[in-house]
C-alpha positions, 0 to 999 in steps of 0.5 A: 411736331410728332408727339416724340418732339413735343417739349415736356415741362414740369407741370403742376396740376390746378388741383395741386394748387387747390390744396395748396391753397386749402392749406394755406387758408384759402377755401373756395378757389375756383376751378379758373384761378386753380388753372391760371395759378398753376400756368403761372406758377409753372412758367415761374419754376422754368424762368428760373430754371432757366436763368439759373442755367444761365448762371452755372453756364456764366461760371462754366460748370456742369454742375447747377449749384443752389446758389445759381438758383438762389440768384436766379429767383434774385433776378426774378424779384423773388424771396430766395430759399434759405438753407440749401448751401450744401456743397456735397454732390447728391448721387441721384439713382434711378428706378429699372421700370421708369424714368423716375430719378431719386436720392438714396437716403442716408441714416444720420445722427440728427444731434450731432448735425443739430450742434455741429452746422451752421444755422441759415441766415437771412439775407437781411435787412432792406437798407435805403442809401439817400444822397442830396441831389444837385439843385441848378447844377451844383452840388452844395456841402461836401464832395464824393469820389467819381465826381467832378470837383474836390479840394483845392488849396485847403477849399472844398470845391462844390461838384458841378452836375453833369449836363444831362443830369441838369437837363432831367431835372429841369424836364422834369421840374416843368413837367411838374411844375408847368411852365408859370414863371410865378411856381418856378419863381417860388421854386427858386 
């Protein structure tokens, strides 16, 4: 490839990572973990960049919202930012002597946008859901809508499991129980 077609990412530099990490209260980071972190830490920002363009183009826009984005680092099992959901257009300007792209700061009137927008809010708590699962294919005590079974003249009927359900639990039962008739006696 010549050099006027060699792809060109964002890159953040090891010594930027050693900073970062001065700052957040690591002291010592060698030179090698500087540079691993810094491959890492730009392959991340392009994975996500690039899934939040999938996203935008999913929705058949021009335009990259930092929802795409925030759903992106979703994807990616990472945190999402909070507090960027504004839904005006920022008009980037660039310089004459480079390829360098700005916003254009406005004056604002910090009290008045201090009482008048909404506080960010977090995406909240992390919430597990359990279900009793079927023993020996039925499911005992009380029915759910996208199974099998119901009421019938006044009687709840127990849901059957389904068969490859049955055969994972009965897999995975021998798995962990080996095959002694006396520990599947027990189980029983």
């Amino acid at each position: 490839m010549g050099e006027e077609q060699t792809r060109k990412f964002a890159q953040i530099t090891k010594e930027s990572v050693q900073i970062y990490a001065e700052s957040v209260g690591v002291d010592g980071l060698s030179d090698d973990a500087a540079a691993l972190l810094s491959e890492d830490v730009c392959y991340r920002l392009r994975q996500a960049a690039q899934a939040s363009t999938q996203y935008m183009k999913h929705a058949k826009r021009k335009k990259l919202t930092s929802d795409d984005f925030n759903r992106a680092l979703k994807w990616i099992d990472v945190e999402p930012v909070y507090g960027y959901g504004s839904q005006d257009s920022l008009p980037f300007r660039t310089t004459k002597d480079a390829d360098l792209y700005f916003i254009e700061d406005r004056e604002i009137n910090l009290p008045e946008i201090a009482m008048d927008t909404k506080i960010p809010t977090s995406a909240g708590k992390t919430v597990v859901k359990a279900q009793w699962l079927a023993v020996e294919g039925v499911q005992k005590g009380h029915s759910q809508s996208g199974q099998q079974g119901g009421k019938r003249n006044g009687q709840i009927q127990a849901p059957t499991l389904p068969d490859d359900h049955q055969k994972y639990y009965e897999n995975i039962t021998k798995a962990a129980l080996g095959s002694d008739e006396e520990i599947m006696k027990v189980n029983t």
